[in-house]
OpenMM code with the backbone's topology and positions (N, CA, C; nanometers):
from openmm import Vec3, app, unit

residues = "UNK UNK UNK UNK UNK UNK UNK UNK UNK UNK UNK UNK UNK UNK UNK UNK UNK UNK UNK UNK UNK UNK UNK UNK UNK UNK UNK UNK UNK UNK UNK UNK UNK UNK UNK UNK UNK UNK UNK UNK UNK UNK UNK UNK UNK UNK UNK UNK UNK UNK UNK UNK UNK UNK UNK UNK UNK UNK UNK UNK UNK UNK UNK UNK".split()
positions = [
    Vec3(0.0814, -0.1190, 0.0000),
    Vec3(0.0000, 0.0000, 0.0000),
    Vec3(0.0854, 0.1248, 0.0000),
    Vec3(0.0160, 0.2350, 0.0292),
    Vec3(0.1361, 0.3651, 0.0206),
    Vec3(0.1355, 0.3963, 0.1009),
    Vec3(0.2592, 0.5013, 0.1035),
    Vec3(0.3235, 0.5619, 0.2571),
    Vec3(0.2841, 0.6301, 0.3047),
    Vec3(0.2114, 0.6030, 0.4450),
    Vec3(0.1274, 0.7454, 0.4681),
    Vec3(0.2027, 0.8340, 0.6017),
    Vec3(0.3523, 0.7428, 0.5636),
    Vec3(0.4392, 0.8410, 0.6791),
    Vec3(0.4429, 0.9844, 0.6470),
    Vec3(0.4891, 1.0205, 0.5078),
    Vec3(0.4901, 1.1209, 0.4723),
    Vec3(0.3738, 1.2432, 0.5125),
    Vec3(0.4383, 1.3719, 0.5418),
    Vec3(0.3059, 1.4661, 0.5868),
    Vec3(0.1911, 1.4918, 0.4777),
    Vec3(0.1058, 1.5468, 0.4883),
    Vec3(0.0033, 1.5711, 0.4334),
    Vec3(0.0207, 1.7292, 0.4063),
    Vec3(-0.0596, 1.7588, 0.2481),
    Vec3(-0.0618, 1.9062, 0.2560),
    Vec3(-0.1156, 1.9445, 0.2104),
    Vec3(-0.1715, 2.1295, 0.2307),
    Vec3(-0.3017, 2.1301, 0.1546),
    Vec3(-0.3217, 2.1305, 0.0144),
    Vec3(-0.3800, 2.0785, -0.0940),
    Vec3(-0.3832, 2.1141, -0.2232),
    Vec3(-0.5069, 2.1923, -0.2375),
    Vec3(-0.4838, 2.2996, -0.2912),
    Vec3(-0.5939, 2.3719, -0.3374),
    Vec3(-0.6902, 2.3574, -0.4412),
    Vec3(-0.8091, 2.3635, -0.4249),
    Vec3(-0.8941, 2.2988, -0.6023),
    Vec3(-0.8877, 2.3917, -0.6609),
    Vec3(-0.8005, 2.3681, -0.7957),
    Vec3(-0.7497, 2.4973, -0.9238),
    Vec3(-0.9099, 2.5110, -0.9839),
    Vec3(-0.9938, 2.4174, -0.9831),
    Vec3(-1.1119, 2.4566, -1.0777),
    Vec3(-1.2299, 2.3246, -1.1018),
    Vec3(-1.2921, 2.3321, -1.1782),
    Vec3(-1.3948, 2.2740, -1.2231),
    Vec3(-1.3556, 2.1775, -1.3334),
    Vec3(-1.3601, 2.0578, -1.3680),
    Vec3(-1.3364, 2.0103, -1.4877),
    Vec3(-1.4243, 1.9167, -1.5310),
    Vec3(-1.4475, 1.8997, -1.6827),
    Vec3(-1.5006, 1.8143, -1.7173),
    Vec3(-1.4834, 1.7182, -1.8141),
    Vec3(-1.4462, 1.5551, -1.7507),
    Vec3(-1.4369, 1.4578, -1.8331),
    Vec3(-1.4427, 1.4292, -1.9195),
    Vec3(-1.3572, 1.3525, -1.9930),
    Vec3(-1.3862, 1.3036, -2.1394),
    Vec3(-1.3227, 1.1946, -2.1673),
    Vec3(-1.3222, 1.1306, -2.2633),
    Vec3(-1.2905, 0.9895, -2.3015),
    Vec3(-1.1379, 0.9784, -2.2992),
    Vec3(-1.0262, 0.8945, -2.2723),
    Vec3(-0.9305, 0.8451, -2.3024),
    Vec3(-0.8103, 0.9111, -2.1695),
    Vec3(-0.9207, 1.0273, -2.0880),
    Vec3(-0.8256, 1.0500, -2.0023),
    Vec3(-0.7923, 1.2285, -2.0070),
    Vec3(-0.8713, 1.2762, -2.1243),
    Vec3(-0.9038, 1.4508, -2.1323),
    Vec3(-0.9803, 1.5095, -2.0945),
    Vec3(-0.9805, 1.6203, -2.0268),
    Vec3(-1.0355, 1.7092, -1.9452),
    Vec3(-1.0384, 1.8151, -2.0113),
    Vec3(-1.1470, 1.9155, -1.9742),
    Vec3(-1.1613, 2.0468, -2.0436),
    Vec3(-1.2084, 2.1360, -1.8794),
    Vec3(-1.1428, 2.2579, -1.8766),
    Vec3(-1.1407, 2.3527, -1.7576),
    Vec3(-1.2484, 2.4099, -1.7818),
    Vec3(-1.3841, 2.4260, -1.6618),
    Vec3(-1.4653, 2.4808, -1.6799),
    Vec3(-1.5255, 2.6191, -1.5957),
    Vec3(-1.4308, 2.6247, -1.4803),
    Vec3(-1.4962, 2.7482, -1.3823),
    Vec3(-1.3528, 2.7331, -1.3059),
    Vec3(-1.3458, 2.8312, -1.2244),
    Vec3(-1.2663, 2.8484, -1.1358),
    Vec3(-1.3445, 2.7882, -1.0001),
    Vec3(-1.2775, 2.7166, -0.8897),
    Vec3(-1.3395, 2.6885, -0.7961),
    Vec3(-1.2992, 2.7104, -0.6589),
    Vec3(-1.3235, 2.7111, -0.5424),
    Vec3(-1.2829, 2.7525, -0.4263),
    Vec3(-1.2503, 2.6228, -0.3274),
    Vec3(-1.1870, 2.6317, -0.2465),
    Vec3(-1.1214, 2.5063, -0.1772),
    Vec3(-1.0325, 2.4385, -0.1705),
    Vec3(-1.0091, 2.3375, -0.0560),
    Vec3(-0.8555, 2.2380, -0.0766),
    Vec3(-0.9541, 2.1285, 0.0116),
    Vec3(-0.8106, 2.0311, -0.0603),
    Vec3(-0.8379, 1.8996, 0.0454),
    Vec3(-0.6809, 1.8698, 0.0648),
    Vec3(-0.6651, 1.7863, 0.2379),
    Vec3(-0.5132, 1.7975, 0.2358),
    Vec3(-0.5300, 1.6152, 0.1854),
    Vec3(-0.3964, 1.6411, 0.1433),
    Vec3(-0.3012, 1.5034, 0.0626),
    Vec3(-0.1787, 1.4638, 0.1015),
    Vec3(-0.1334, 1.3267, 0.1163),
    Vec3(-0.0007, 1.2945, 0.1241),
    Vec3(0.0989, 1.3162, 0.0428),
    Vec3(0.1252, 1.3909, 0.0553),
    Vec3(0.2617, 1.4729, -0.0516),
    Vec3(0.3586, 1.5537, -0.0288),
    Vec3(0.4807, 1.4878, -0.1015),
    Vec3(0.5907, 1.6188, -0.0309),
    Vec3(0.5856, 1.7035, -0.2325),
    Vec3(0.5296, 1.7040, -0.2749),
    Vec3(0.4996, 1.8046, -0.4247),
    Vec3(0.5036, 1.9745, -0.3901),
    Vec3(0.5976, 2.0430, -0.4273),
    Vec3(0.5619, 2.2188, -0.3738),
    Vec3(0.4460, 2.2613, -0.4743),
    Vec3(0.3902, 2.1526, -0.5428),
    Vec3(0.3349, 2.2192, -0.6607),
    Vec3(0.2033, 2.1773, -0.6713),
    Vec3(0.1782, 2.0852, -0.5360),
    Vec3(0.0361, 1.9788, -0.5248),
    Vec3(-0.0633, 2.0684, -0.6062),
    Vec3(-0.1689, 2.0076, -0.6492),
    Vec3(-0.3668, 2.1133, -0.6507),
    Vec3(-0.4131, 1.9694, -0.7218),
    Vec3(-0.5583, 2.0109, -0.6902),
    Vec3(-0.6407, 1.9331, -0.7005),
    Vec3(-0.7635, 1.9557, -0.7964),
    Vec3(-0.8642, 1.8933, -0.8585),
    Vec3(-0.9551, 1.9455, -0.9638),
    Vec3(-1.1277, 1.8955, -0.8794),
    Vec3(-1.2261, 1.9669, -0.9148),
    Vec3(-1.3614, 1.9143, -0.8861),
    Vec3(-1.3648, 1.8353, -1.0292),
    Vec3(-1.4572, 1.7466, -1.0096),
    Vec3(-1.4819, 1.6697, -1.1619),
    Vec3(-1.5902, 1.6909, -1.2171),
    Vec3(-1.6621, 1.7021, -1.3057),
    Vec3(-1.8114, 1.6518, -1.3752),
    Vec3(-1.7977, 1.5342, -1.4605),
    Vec3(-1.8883, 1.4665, -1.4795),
    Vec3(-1.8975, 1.4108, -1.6172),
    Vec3(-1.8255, 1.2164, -1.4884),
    Vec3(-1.9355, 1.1499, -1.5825),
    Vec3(-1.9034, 0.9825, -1.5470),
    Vec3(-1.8354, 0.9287, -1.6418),
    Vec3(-1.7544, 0.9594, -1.7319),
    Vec3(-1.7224, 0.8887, -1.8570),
    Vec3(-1.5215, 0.7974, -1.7758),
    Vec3(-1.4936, 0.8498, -1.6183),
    Vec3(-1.4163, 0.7478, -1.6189),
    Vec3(-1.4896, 0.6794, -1.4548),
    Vec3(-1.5950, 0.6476, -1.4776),
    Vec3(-1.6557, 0.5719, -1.3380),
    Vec3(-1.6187, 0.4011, -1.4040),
    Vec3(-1.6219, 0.3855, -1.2726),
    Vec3(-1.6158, 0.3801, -1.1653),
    Vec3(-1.5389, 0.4501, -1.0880),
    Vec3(-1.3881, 0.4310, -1.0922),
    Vec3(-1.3059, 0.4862, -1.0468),
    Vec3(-1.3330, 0.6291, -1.0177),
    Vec3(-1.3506, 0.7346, -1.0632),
    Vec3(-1.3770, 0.8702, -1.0377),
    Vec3(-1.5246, 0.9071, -1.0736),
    Vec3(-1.5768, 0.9622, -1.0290),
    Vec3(-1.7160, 0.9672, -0.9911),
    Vec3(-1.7493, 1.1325, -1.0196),
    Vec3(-1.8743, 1.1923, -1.0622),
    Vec3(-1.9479, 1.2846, -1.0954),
    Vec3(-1.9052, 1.3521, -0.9388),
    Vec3(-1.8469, 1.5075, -0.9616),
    Vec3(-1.8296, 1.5682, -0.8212),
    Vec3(-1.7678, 1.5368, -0.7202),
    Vec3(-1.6220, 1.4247, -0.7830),
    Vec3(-1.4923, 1.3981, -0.6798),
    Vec3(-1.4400, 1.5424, -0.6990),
    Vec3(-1.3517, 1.5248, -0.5971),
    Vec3(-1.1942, 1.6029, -0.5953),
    Vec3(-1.0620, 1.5134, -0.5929),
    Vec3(-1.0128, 1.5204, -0.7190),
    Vec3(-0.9215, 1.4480, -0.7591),
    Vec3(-0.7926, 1.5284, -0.7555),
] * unit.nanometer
topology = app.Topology()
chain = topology.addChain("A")
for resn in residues:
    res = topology.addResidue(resn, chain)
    for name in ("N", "CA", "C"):
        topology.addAtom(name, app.Element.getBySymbol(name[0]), res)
């Protein structure tokens, strides 16, 4: 499994995005918020999602 020694930090949600086939995204709004993450990245952020086209795995209105 992964290391969850490492600290956690906040990533900020850069925006809104919405799904598309093969693994492309298109930017749709700017959005407000973070969620913290295990990461030593100075560069972490995070996205809201729309769109089911990669469900299961990521879901309508994650933060990925």
């Amino acid at each position: 499994g992964p290391d969850f020694t490492r600290p956690f930090k906040r990533a900020s949600i850069a925006g809104t995005a919405q799904l598309g086939p093969n693994g492309y995204w298109d930017a749709l709004e700017a959005t407000e918020g973070w969620i913290d993450v295990p990461t030593s990245d100075p560069d972490v952020y995070s996205l809201r999602v729309r769109g089911d086209s990669m469900a299961p795995a990521i879901r309508n209105g994650c933060v990925i």
